[in-house]
N, C-alpha and C positions, 0 to 999 in steps of 0.2 A: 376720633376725628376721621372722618372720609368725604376726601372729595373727590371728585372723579374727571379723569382726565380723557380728552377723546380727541384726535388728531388725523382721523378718518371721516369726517360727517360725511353721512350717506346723500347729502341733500347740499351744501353748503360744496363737496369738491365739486361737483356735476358743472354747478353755479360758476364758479371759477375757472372751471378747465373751458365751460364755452365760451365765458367771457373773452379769456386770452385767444382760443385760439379761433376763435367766430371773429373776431374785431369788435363783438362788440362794445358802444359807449354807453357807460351807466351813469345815470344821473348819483350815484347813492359814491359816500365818501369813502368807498374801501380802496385803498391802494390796488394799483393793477397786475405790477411787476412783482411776479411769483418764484417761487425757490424752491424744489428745481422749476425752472422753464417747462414746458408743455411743449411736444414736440410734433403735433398733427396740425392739421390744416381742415378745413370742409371736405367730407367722404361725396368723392364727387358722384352724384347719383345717375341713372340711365335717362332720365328725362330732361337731361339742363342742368345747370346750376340749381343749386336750395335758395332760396331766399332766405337772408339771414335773420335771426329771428329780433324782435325788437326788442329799445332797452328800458321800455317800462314793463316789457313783460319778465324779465331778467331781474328789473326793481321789484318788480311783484313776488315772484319769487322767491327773493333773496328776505324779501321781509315778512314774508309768512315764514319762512323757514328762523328767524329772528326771533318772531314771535311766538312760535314753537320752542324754543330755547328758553323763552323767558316763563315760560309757562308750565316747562317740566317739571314734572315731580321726581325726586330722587329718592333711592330709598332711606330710611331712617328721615327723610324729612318731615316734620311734624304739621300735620295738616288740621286745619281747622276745621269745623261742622262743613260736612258738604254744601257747595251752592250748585245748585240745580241750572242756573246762568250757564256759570265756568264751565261745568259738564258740558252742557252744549256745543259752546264753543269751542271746546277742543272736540268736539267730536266734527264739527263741522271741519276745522283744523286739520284735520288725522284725513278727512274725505276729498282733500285737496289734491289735484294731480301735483306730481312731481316735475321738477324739469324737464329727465326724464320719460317721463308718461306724456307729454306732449311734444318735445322737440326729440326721441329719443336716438332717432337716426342721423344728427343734426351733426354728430364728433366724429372723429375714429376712436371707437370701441377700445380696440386692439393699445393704441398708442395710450388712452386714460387711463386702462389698468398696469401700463407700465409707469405712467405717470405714479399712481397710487403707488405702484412697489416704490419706486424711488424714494416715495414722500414719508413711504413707512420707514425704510431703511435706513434715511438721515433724519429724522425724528427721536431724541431722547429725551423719554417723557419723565428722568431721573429730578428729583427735588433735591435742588443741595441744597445744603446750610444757609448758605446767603439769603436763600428767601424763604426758608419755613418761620421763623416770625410774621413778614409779613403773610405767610399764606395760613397760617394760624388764628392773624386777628383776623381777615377778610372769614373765614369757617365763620368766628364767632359773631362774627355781621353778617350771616346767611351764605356765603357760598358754601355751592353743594359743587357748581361743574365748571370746568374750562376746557375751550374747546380750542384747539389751536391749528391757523390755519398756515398753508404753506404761503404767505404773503414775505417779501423780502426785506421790505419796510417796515416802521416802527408801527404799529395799529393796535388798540383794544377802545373795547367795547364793554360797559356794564349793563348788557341786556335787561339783567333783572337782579335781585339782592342775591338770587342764586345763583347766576350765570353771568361767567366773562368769558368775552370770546377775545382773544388775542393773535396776535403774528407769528411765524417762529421766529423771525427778529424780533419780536419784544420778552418772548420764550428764554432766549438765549440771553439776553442780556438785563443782570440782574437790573440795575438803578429803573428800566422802564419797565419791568417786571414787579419793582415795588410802587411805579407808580401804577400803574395797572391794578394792583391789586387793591391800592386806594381809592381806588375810581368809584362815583358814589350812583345807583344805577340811577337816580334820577338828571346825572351828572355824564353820564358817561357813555 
């Protein structure tokens, strides 16, 4: 059994850390209030103020990057006869700018990689006993990945049969951690 756990997304913290610290409002239901807290503000630029960037393009974002997730392939997962479609599509998927690549001067730099170290250092990605049952039955119902973000509230997601992405409040606490992993992805 292997699943794989990731609590750095390359695309997903960018997402979040502009979210909190831009103001910006998202239409999309992910909790805002983050853990640790984000500690920059807008890198004030030589021309003015930035305009802050907007939150369907933030929704946009966050749901390609979603959709990225539900559509990985992880190793040892067992793939059916290639479709020539799905190809495409992720290849189209993979050609998309990142947040990044568009807003990328948009944070302080400086302050999200300390953000990141923080988010590494209180992050324990240890599976106790309490929930390898249920993260046993969820394997044998397809999950491959979990991706856990620094959210402070209770939050998951069943992306895909292979992918849950959850809080580290629902991380940390077994009973939403077992419902999380019950979460059915057409459900969840």
């Amino acid at each position: 059994m292997v699943v794989y756990f990731e609590h750095l997304d390359p695309v997903l913290l960018p997402l979040l850390f502009a979210r909190s610290t831009l103001g910006i409002r998202s239409g999309r239901d992910v909790p805002e209030k983050l853990a640790p807290s984000p500690d920059s503000w807008l890198v004030p630029t030589s021309g003015g103020s930035r305009q802050t960037p907007q939150a369907d393009d933030w929704d946009a974002h966050w749901l390609t990057r979603l959709d990225e997730l539900a559509t990985q392939r992880h190793p040892g997962e067992v793939v059916a006869a290639p479709d020539l479609h799905e190809a495409l599509r992720k290849d189209r998927l993979l050609r998309r700018p990142r947040w990044r690549d568009v807003h990328g001067d948009s944070f302080d730099a400086a302050a999200y990689e300390r953000w990141l170290a923080a988010i590494d250092e209180a992050t324990d990605l240890t599976v106790g006993p309490a929930i390898s049952r249920a993260l046993i039955d969820a394997w044998h119902a397809g999950l491959f990945a979990v991706t856990i973000l620094p959210i402070a509230t209770p939050f998951a997601s069943r992306v895909s049969p292979s992918c849950l992405v959850v809080s580290a409040a629902t991380w940390r606490d077994v009973p939403s951690m077992h419902f999380a992993l019950a979460l059915d992805a057409a459900t969840g």
